[in-house]
C-alpha positions in Angstrom: -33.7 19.0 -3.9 -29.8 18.6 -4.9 -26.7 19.7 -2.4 -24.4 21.8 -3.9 -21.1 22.5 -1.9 -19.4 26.0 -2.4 -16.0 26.3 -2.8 -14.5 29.9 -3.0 -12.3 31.9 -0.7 -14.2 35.2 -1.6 -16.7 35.6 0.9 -19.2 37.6 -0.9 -19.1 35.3 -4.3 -19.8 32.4 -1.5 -22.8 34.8 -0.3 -23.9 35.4 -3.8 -23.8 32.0 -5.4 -25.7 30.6 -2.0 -28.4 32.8 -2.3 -29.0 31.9 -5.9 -29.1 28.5 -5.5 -30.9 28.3 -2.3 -33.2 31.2 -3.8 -34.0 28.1 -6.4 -34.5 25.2 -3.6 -31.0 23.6 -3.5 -29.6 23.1 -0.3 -26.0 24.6 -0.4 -23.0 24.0 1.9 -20.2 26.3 1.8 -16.0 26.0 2.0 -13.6 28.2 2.3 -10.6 26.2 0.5 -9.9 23.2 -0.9 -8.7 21.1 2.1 -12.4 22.3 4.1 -13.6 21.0 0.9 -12.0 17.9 0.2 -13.3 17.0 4.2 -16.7 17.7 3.1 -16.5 15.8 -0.2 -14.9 13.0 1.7 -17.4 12.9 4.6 -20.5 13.6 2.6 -23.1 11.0 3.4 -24.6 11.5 -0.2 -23.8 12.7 -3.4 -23.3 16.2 -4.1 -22.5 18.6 -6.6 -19.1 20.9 -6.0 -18.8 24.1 -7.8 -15.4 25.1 -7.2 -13.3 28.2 -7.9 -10.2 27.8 -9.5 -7.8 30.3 -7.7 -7.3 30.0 -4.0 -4.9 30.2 -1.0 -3.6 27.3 0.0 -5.2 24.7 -1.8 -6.8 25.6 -4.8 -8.9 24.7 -7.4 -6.9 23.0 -9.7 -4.8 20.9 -6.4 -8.3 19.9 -5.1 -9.4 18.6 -8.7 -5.9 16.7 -8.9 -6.8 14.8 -5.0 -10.3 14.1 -6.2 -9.3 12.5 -9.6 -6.5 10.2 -7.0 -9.8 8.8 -4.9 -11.7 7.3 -7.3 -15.0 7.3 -4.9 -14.6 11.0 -5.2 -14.0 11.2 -8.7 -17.2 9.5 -9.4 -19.6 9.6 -6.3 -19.9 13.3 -6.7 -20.3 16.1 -9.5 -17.8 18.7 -10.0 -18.2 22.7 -12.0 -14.6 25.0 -11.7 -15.3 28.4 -11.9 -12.6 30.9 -12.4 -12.6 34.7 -13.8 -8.6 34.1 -14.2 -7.0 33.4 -17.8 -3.8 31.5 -18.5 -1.8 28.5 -17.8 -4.3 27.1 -15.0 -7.6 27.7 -17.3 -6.6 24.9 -19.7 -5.2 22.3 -17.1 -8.3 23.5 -14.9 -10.7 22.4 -18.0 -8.6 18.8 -18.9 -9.0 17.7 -15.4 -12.4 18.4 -15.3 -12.9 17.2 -18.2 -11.1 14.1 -17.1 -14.0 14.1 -13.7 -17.3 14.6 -16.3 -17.4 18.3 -15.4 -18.0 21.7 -16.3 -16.4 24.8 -16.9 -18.3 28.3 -15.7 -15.9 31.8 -16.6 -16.7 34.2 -14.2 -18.5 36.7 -14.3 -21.3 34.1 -15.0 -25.1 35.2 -15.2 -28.0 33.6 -12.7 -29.1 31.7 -15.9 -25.7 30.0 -16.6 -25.3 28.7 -13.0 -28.3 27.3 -12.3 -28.5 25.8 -15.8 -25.1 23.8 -15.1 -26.6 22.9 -11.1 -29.5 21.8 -12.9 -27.3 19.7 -15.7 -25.0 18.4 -13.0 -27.7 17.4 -10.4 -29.3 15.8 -13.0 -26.6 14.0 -13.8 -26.7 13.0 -10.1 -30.0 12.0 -10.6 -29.2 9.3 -13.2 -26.4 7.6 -11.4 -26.5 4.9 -8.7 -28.4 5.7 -5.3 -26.4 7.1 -2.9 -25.5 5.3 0.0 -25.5 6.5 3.2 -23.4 6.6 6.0 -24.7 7.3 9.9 -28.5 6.7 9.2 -28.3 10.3 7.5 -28.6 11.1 3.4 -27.5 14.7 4.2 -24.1 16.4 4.0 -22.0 17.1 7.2 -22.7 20.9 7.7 -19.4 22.4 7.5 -17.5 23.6 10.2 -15.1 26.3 10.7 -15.9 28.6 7.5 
């Protein structure tokens, strides 16, 4: 099964979205921010699927979409679904950068059915691409550190 990194400051939405995926056999790693996830998007030994919120401290959503889009291995090695239950100015730059990486777009609240159907689209999507390489003997994810 898939890896799906996730990427949301609220604790208990991190809880809630791990459970549901792992719940339906992904393996999930977790990050608080977007510099803990840029390090684990960088590092990854294979490709994964990053469902990231939108609004963060520090760096958010929309900043960690901008630093994958400069790194092209990032851009297209991995998968990428923004989440946010916010509305204004960031919701449409949110979208055109995503849109920009092959992504989706989930509005929170979202319902069990509507993530796993986009993990299922985006690992998929995984799926069809090039295989991964790996780096250190391993096709797994670092396990994060620090969350």
């Amino acid at each position: 099964m898939s890896w799906i990194l996730v990427v949301d400051d609220d604790v208990s939405t991190r809880d809630t979205v791990r459970f549901v995926l792992e719940d339906a056999g992904y393996h999930v790693l977790e990050a608080a921010d977007g510099h803990a996830a840029l390090a684990i998007l960088t590092e990854a030994a294979a490709p994964l699927v990053a469902l990231i919120d939108l609004l963060m401290p520090g760096m958010d959503g929309v900043d960690l979409l901008r630093s994958i889009l400069a790194d092209a291995r990032l851009a297209t090695r991995h998968r990428y679904i923004g989440m946010t239950a916010a509305v204004g100015p960031v919701t449409p730059q949110a979208e055109a950068l995503l849109a920009q990486l092959h992504g989706a777009f989930l509005e929170k609240p979202f319902g069990i059915d509507t993530l796993l159907e986009a993990a299922a689209q985006a690992c998929d999507s995984l799926s069809a691409s090039d295989p991964p390489t790996t780096t250190q003997g391993s096709a797994n994810p670092p396990t994060p550190t620090g969350q």
